[in-house]
ZAMI-933541 format. One line per field, with one value per residue (C-alpha): x, y, z; residue number from 1. Coordinates in steps of 0.25 Angstrom, whole numbers, m for minus. Layout:
N
c1 X,...
c2 Y,...
c3 Z,...
num NUM,...
This chain:
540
c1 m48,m40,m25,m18,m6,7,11,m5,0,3,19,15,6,17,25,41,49,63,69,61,64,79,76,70,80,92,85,81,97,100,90,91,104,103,99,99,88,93,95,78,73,81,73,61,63,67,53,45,50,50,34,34,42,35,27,41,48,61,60,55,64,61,70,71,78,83,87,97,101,113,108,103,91,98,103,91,90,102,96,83,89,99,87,78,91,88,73,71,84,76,76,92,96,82,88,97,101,104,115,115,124,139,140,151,142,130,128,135,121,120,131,130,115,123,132,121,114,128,128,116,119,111,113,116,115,118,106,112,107,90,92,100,91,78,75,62,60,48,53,62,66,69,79,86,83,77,72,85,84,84,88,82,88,100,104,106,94,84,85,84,71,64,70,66,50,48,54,45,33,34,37,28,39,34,45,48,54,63,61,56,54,67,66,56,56,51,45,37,34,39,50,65,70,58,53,41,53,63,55,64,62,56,55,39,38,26,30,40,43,48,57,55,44,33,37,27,33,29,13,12,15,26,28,12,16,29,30,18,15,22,25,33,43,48,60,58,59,58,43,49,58,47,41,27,26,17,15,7,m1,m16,m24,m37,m32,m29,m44,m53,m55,m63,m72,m86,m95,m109,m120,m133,m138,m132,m138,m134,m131,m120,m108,m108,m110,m103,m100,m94,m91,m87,m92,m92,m96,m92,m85,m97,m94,m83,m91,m101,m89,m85,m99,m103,m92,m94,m109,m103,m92,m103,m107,m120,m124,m116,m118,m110,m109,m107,m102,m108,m118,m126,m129,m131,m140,m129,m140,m129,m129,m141,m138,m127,m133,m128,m128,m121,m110,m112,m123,m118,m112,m99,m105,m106,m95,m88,m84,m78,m73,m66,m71,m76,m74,m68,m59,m69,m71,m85,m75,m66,m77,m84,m69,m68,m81,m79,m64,m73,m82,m80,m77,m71,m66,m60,m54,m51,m48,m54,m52,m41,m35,m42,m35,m22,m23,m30,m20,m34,m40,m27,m25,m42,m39,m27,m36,m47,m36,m36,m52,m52,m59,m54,m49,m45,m39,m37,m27,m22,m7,m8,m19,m10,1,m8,m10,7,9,19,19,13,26,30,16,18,34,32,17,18,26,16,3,9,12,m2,m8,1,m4,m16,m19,m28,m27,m23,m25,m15,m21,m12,m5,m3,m13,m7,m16,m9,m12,m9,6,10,16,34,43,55,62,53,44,31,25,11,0,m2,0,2,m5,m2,m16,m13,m25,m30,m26,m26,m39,m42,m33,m46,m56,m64,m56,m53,m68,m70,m60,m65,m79,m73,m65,m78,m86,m77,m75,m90,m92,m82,m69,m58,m51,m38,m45,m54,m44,m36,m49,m53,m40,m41,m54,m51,m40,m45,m58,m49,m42,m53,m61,m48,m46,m60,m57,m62,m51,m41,m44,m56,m62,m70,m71,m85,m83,m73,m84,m91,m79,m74,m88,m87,m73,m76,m89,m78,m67,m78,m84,m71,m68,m81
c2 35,20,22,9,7,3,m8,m13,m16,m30,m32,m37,m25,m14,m7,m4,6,3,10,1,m11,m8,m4,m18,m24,m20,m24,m39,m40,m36,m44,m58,m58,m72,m76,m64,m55,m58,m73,m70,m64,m72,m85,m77,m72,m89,m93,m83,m86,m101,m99,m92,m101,m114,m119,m120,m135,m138,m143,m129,m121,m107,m97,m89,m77,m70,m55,m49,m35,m28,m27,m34,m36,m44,m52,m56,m62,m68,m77,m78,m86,m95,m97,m101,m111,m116,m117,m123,m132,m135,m121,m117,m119,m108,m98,m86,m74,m62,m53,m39,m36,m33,m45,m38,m27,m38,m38,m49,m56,m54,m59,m72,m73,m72,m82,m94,m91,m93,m107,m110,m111,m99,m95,m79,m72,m59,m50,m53,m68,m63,m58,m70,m80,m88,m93,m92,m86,m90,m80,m67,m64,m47,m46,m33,m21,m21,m8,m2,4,17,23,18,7,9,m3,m16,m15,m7,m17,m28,m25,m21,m34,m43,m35,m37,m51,m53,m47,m54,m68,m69,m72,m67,m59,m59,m48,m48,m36,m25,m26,m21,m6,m2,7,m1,13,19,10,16,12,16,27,30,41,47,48,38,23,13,m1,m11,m25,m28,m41,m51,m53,m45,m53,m41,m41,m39,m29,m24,m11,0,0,m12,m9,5,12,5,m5,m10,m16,m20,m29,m37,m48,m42,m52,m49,m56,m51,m61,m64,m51,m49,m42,m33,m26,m21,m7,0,6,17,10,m3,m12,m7,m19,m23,m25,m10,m6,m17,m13,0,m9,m15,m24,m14,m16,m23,m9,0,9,19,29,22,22,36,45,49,59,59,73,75,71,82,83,72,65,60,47,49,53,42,32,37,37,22,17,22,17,6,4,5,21,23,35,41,55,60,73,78,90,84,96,82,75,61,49,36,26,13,18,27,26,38,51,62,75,89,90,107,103,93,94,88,80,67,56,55,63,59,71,71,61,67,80,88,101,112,124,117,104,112,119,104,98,111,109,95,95,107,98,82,73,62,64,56,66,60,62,79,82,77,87,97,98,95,109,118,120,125,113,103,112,108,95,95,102,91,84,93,92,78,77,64,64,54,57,47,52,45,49,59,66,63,69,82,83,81,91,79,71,55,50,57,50,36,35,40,35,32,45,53,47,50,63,68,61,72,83,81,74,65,51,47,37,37,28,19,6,4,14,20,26,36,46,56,56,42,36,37,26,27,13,8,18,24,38,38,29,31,21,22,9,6,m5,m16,m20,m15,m15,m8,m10,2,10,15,28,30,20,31,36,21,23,35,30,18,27,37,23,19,32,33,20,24,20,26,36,27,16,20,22,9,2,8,7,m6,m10,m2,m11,m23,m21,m20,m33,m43,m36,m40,m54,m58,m53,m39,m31,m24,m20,m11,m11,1,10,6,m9,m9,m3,m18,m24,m13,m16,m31,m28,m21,m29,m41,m35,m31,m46,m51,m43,m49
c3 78,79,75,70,80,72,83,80,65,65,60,44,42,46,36,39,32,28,41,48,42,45,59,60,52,61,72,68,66,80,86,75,66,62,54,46,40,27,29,33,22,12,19,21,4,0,8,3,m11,m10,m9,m22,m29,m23,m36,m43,m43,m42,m58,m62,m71,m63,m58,m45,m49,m36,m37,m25,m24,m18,m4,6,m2,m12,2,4,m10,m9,3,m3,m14,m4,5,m8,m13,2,2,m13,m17,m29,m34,m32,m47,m49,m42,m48,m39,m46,m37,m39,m30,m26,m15,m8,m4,1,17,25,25,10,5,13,8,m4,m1,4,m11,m18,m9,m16,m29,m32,m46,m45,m59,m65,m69,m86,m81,m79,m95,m100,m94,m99,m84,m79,m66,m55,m45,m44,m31,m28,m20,m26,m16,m3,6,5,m8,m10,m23,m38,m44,m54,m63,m64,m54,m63,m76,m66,m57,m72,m79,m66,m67,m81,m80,m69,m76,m91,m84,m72,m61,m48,m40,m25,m20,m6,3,m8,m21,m25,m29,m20,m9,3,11,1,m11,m22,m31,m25,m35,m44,m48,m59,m68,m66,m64,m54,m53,m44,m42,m44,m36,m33,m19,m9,3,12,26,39,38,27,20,14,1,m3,0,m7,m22,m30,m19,m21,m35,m33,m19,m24,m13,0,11,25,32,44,44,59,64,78,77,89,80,71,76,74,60,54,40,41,29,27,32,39,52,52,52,56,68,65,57,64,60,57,70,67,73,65,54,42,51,58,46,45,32,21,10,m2,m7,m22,m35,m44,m58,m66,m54,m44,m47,m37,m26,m27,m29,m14,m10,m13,m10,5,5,3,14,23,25,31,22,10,4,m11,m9,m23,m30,m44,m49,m52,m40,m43,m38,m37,m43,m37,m24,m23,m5,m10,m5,m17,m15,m17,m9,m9,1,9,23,28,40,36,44,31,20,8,m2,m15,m25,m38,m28,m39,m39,m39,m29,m24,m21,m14,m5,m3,1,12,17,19,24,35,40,37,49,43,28,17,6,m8,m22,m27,m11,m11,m23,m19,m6,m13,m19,m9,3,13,10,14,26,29,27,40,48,49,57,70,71,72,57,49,36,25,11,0,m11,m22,m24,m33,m25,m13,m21,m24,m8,m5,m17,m23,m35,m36,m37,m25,m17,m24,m19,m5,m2,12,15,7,15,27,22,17,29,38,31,29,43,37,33,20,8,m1,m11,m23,m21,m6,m2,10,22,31,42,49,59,55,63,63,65,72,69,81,86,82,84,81,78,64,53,38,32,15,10,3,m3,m17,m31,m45,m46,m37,m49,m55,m53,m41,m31,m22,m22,m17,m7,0,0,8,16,20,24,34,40,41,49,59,53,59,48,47,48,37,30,29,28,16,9,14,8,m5,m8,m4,m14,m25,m20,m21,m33,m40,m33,m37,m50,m53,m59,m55,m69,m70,m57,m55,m42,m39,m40,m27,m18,m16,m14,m2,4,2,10,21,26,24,33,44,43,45,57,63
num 1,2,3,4,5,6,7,8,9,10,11,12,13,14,15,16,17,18,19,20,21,22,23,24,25,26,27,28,29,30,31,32,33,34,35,36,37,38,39,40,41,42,43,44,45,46,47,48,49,50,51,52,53,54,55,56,57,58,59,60,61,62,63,64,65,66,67,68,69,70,71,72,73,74,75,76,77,78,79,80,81,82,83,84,85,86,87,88,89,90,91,92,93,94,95,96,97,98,99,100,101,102,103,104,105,106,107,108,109,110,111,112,113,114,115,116,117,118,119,120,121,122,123,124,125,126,127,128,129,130,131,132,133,134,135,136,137,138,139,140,141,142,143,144,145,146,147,148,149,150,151,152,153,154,155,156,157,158,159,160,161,162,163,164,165,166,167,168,169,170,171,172,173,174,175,176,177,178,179,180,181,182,183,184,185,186,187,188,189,190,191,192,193,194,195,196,197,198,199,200,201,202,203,204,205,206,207,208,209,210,211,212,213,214,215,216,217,218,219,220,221,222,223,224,225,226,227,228,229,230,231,232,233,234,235,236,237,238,239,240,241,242,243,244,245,246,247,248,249,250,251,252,253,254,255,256,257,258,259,260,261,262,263,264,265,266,267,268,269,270,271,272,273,274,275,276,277,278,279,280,281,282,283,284,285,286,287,288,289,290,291,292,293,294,295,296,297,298,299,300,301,302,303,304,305,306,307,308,309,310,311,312,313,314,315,316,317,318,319,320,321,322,323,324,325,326,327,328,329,330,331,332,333,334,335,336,337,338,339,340,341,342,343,344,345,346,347,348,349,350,351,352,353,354,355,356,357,358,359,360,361,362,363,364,365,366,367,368,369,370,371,372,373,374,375,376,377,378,379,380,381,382,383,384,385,386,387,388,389,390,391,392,393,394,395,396,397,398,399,400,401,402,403,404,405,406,407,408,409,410,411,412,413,414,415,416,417,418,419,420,421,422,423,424,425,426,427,428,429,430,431,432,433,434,435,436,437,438,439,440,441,442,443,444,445,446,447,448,449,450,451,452,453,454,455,456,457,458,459,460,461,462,463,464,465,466,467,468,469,470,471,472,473,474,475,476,477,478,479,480,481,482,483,484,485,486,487,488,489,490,491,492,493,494,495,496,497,498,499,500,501,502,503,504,505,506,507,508,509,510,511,512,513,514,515,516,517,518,519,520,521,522,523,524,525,526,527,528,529,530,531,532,533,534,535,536,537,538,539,540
């Protein structure tokens, strides 16, 4: 089976934890002190923001409100606004930098950024200032806290970040935050502090221009909805100093070479069979959700193997061979089990039998529950591992939290961590669907500040959008996941694909202007087909 190699990742697609960004960070000092990191972003922050505020004219009445923090965060701000008074002489009268901090506890390098902004005539106001003033603001630039928070929020900072979002939100003004969105934690995505009963703050920008290396926060759970737009700048650090990582960006280039243009000789017979195993009474719907969507993505035959006392005929795709599943045998290359599976004792005995003899499986939804509860069956599901038998799951948190035996809360603030976990466990690989779905497997690889000690690689995808909020998506996504194993995807790899192509359906049913509002499951499966015949024609 291909492995992806960290060192193959190309440096904008890997993820860095904070340890490693201050591994990184230490060393770009040693090896290039001037000028100084902070001097680089504070350029790097002024360019970028100079892009945003190009449409404005120097006889415009807009403000550039410039937030700095106590840290070295708040440095950065301080230099993005002197660099901005540098870069734009005809915007310095628009620009008020509000300080938050006590300036005989900045950095060396902070208070001379400091220093360079009170050179320029920056106008640095009190937080009474944003309540008294009538100014109307183009640009808010969040340069609060950075990676090194690590404990919620106390006040002035919580009335701030929730007066700065709700000015934001009522008047349109696009915010650009440096680093982080302030409040978030940078590892895991989640907001720093919060809990299921104490809410904590967070910047929610438009875009986040982030330093020296992409973090996974800003891809997954909270961190989704709050970066917004997420752009890179390494600051001209030596790409030497950045090691292998185990957390990488879900994208195309991960996967396209396990997908082949079809030969002209090729017949039904040579993408593989699959089964969908599920649909009880009342829930076949399910099942055949699963089922099409495999057809579909290219299966050479699908069979819905159904529970249902009624065994339907699917009129919209009559190619879909339905029958009981009592009667059926586990042989076929791919099995799906779970959706519309139901909690009965026949469900139980069918998930067994099919945990027993399936080659390659991809377990969902009812399965997935019913293993939660059944310690035999979980024990069935790490065996497949040691006889060479693949295995997918494809939880949503709260069914990921029923296999943990955690709470939601606990999968949405730790989601990377949680993954990983359940794909250890288990031995299997593992979706853990949401915002930032995240694809793990099995001994990931650990970082030592430099070195690597396996193969593995943790990926969070990009693509997709609420539109996928709605029930039935995951059926979807197993019936593309079951396809591509069938035509010889490798399990990983079939794994980010899918994802992939999930999430990317959703993006251009929306950009041609079908929802995200009301989409229904079944509409995205033209759209995943549409996709991936596109990617493989591309690669030709």
């Amino acid at each position: 089976m291909k492995t992806i190699q960290p060192t193959d990742i190309p440096l904008t697609d890997r993820l860095y934890r904070i340890e490693e960004i201050r591994h990184i960070e230490s060393q770009a000092k040693a090896q290039q002190p001037t000028p100084t990191l902070m001097q680089r972003a504070g350029l790097a922050a002024a360019k970028f923001a100079q892009t945003l505020l190009s449409p404005i004219q120097a006889n415009q009445t807009g403000q550039i409100l410039i937030l700095a923090g106590p840290g070295d965060n708040g440095g950065d701000a301080f230099e993005c606004a002197a660099q901005l008074a540098h870069l734009r002489p005809d915007l310095r009268h628009a620009l008020y930098l509000l300080q938050l901090g006590d300036r005989q506890r900045y950095s060396a390098d902070a208070q001379a950024s400091l220093h360079l902004a009170e050179q320029a005539d920056i106008q640095i106001i009190e937080p009474a200032f944003l309540l008294e003033t009538k100014n109307k603001w183009q640009l808010i630039i969040d340069g609060l806290f950075g990676i090194g928070l690590s404990k919620a929020l106390t006040e002035p900072f919580v009335s701030l970040i929730q007066s700065i979002n709700q000015l934001a939100e009522t008047q349109q003004i696009p915010i650009l935050a440096l680093d982080v969105p302030s409040g978030l934690d940078a590892n895991m995505g989640c907001i720093v502090g919060q809990t299921e009963k104490h809410p904590a703050p967070a910047i929610c920008a438009n875009f986040t221009l982030t330093f020296i290396g992409n973090k996974p926060g800003l891809h997954t759970a909270a961190g989704k909805n709050l970066a917004g737009s997420v752009s890179v700048d390494a600051l001209g650090i030596d790409p030497s100093l950045f090691p292998a990582t185990s957390l990488c960006l879900n994208n195309p280039d991960l996967f396209s070479s396990a997908l082949k243009p079809r030969a002209l000789d090729s017949h039904k017979g040579s993408y593989g069979d699959v089964m969908i195993v599920g649909g009880a009474d009342g829930m076949q719907g399910a099942a055949l959700l699963s089922g099409r969507t495999a057809l579909h993505c290219g299966a050479g035959r699908v069979h819905v193997a159904l529970l249902s006392s009624t065994i339907p005929f699917d009129a919209l795709n009559p190619e879909l061979m339905c029958r009981p599943a009592k009667e059926q045998k586990f042989d076929r290359d791919v099995i799906v089990i779970g959706p519309g599976l139901g909690q009965s004792e026949e469900a139980k005995q069918v998930l067994r039998k099919a945990l027993a003899d399936a080659q390659k499986l991809v377990i969902d939804a009812d399965a997935l529950n019913l293993i939660a509860e059944d310690q035999s069956l979980m024990t069935q599901v790490r065996a497949r591992k040691a006889r060479d038998a693949f295995t997918m799951v494809t939880p949503h948190p709260l069914e990921a939290a029923r296999l943990l035996n955690c709470t939601v809360a606990e999968i949405q603030t730790k989601r990377l961590q949680m993954a990983q976990t359940l794909a250890d466990q288990l031995q299997v690989t593992v979706i853990l669907k949401g915002a930032g779905s995240i694809i793990a497997t099995p001994q990931a690889t650990v970082i030592n500040l430099g070195s690597t000690s396996s193969s593995s690689v943790t990926s969070i995808n990009l693509s997709g959008n609420p539109a996928l909020a709605t029930a039935g998506t995951g059926d979807v996504l197993t019936g593309v996941c079951a396809a591509l194993l069938a035509q010889g995807v490798p399990l990983n790899d079939a794994a980010r694909l899918a994802v992939w192509l999930h999430g990317i359906a959703a993006d251009r049913l929306v950009a041609s202007g079908i929802g995200p509002i009301g989409i229904a499951a079944s509409e995205f499966i033209p759209m995943i087909r549409a996709s991936l015949n596109q990617l493989i024609a591309h690669k030709r």
